[in-house]
C-alpha positions, 0 to 999 in steps of 0.5 A, a space after each residue: 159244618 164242612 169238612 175241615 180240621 179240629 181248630 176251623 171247627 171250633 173257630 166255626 162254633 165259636 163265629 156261630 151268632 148262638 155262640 159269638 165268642 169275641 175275635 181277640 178273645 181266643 187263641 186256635 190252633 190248626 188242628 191235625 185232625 181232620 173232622 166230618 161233615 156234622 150238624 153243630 147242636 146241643 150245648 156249645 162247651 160239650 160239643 167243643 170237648 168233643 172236638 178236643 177229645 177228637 183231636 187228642 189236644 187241649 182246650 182252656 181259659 187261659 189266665 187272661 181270659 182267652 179261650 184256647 185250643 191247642 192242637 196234639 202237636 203244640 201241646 206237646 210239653 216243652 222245656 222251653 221256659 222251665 220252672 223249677 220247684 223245690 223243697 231244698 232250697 233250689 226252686 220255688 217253694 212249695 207247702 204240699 205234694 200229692 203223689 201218685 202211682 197207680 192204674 187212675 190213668 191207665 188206658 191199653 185197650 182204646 177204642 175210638 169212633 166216629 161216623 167214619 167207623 171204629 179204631 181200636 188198639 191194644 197193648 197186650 204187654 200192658 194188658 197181661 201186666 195191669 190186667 184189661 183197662 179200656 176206654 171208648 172215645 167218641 170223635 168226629 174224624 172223618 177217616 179210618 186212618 185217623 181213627 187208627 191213629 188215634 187209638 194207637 196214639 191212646 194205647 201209646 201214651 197211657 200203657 204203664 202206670 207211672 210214679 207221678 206228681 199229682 200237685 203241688 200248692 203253695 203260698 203266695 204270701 209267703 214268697 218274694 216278689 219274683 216268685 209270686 210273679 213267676 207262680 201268677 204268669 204261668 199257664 196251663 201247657 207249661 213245663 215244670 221241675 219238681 223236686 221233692 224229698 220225702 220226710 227230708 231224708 235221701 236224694 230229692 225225687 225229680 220229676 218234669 211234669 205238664 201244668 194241667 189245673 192252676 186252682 187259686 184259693 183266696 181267702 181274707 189272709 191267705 191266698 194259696 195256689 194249687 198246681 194240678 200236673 200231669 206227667 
């Protein structure tokens, strides 16, 4: 592989004959980072996760069946198309919550490689805190500069615990016609409302969180979804 960025690189894997993944079948971003010279081997999924972790994106199965990489930038969530569900009647329904607070997603000590060399960030406030919670990435960037940034980028983003939705699931068969439709349509990337009461009592807890797993559970008189959120 050339010198080029993350979204050339994975077009480059999926054009490769071993490979040769369907032209209207996949959907690629420009990619911020900018990733080395390589020599492309092993197994196609793993390489192409690398390259996603390389430029801190997402890559996925769309719901029709394109694959789909998005660059840091475009998978920025945005309340663009909001979706709003609820347990007092204001949104769409759901069965169940799974609500998180803890250190699962904690990283303020990242450390990040390529052939290029080694970033490493740390966020000291975190760390004195919640205690030293490290991460070590392998990437394929090309440069220091990147290196650093992605290090800073991690450290930023991952510092403090936070009170999060973990999921939501549902069941379709319970809904209308509109909201069954709205629930099906929806994508990893999008943004959604959560609002939920505990036990019924006080004011609903509100939380905006990025779709990150749709999960569809069918069984012969029930089909029910689970929706993975992150915050």
């Amino acid at each position: 592989a050339s010198t080029q960025d993350s979204g050339a690189r994975v077009s480059a894997v999926l054009d490769m004959p071993s490979v040769d993944w369907p032209a209207d079948r996949r959907n690629i971003s420009e990619g911020e980072s900018i990733l080395g010279t390589d020599t492309i081997e092993g197994n196609a999924l793993d390489y192409l996760h690398t390259v996603e972790a390389s430029e801190q994106g997402q890559l996925f199965m769309s719901r029709m069946g394109v694959l789909t990489f998005l660059s840091r930038l475009d998978a920025t969530p945005t309340t663009d198309s909001l979706i709003t569900f609820a347990d007092d009647g204001t949104g769409i329904p759901f069965t169940g919550v799974a609500v998180n607070y803890g250190t699962e997603l904690l990283v303020n000590s990242a450390v990040v490689t390529s052939a290029a060399g080694t970033g490493i960030a740390n966020n000291q406030r975190s760390r004195t805190a919640y205690g030293v919670s490290a991460e070590s990435i392998d990437t394929l960037v090309n440069s220091q500069a990147q290196l650093d940034n992605l290090a800073d980028f991690i450290v930023s983003k991952f510092a403090d615990p936070e009170y999060r939705f973990d999921a939501i699931s549902m069941n379709l068969d319970t809904m209308g016609v509109g909201n069954k439709a709205t629930v099906l349509a929806m994508e990893i990337g999008d943004v959604i409302l959560i609002k939920f009461t505990p036990n019924d009592i006080g004011t609903p807890i509100e939380q905006y969180g990025q779709v990150i797993r749709i999960d569809n559970v069918v069984e012969e008189t029930r089909h029910d979804v689970v929706i993975g959120v992150a915050a």
